[in-house]
N, C-alpha and C positions, 0 to 999 in steps of 0.2 A: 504494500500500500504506500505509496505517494501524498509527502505532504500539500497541500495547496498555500499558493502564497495568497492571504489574508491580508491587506494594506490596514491601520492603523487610526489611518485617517478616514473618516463620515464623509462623503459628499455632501455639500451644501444641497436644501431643499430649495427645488425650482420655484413651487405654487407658494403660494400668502397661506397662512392657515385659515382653515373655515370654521372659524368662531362668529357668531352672528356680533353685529354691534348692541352695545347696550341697548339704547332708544333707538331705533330706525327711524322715526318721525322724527325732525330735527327740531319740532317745536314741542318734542319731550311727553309725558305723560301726562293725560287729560285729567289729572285728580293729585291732590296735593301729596307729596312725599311723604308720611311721617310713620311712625312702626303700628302697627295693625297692635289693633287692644290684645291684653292678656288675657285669658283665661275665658273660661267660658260665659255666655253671657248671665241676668240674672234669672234667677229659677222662679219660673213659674206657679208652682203650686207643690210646698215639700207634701212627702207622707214618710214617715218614721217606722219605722221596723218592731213586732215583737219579738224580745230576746228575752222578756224575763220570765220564766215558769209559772209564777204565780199568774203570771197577765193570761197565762193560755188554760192553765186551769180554771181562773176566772169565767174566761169565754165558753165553756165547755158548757157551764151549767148556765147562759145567759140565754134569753129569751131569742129564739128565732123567726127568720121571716124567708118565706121562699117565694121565690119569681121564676117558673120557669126550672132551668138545669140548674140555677144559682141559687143557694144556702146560703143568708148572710147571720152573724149575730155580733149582737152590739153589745158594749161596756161603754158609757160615759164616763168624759175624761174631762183633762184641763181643757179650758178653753183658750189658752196662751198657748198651747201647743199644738201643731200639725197632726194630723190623725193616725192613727199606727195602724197598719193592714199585714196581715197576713191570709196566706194563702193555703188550703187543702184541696188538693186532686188526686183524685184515685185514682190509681190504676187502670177503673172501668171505662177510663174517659180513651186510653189506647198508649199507645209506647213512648218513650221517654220523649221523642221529638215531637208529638204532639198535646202532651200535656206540657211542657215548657213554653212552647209557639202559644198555647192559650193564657198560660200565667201570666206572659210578658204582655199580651194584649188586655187583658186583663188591670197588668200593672200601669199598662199606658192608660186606661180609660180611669181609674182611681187619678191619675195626677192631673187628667184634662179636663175631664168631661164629665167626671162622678160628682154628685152632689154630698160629696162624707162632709158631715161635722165634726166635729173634735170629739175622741176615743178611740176603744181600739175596737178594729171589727177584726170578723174572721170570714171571710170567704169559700166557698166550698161550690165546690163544680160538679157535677155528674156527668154522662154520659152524652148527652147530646148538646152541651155547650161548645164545644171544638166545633160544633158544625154551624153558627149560628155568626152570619156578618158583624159588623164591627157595629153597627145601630143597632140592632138587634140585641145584643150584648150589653151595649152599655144600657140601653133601658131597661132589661131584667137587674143590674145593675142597681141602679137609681132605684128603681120601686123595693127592691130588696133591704136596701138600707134605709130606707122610706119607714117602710114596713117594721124595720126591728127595732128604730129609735120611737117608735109610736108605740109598741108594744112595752118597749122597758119604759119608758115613761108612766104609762098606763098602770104598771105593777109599780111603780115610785108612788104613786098617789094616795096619800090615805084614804080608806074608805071605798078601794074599788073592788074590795073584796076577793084577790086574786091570791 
């Protein structure tokens, strides 16, 4: 095998490189220069998470209202504070990517479009919610928590006999 002579030195490049220019428009960018906001912008409507046992043991034995696929029940809460929601989907409703696809829509319609007041609910799905449009949904929704803060109310009252 024969070695090749290999020169040392690079040829100078013929072409310009092809980097676009900055502004191509020589009269610059149509909108003022300056750094794009931080962070995201403000939030719309919190809702709070339950994480404390007692909160869900609460819920368990709290008066219910059903709408349709949707089980809500309700605990009144501070009224300084955002509402706490939590979620139950069985298994009956189908496999792990469509009860998540319903939670999250779910969790969308709580922060937009639910009418919650302050406490904590618990939400519970059944079997034919996953099939039910995003209207359709949120107003089983809305009448459900409707229905279960009118009910615990009802049982607060003295003298209603319940």
């Amino acid at each position: 095998m024969s070695e090749a002579y290999v020169p040392a030195q690079q040829p100078q490049a013929c072409e310009e490189a092809r980097v676009p220019a900055p502004d191509v428009d020589p009269s610059g960018p149509g909108r003022a220069q300056g750094s794009p906001p931080q962070g995201s912008g403000p939030a719309l409507r919190l809702i709070w998470r339950i994480e404390r046992r007692e909160l869900f043991l609460a819920l368990r034995s709290a008066p219910r209202a059903r709408s349709g696929p949707l089980t809500v029940a309700w605990i009144p809460g501070d009224p300084a504070e955002p509402p706490r929601v939590a979620y139950a989907i069985g298994r009956r409703v189908g496999p792990a990517v469509r009860r998540n696809r319903l939670r999250r829509r779910l969790r969308a319609l709580a922060r937009t479009e639910a009418d919650l007041g302050a406490g904590a609910y618990l939400v519970s799905a059944g079997p034919g919610a996953a099939d039910l449009d995003f209207p359709s949904l949120g107003r089983h929704l809305n009448d459900a928590a409707r229905q279960a803060r009118s009910r615990s109310t009802h049982l607060a009252q003295p003298g209603s006999g319940r």
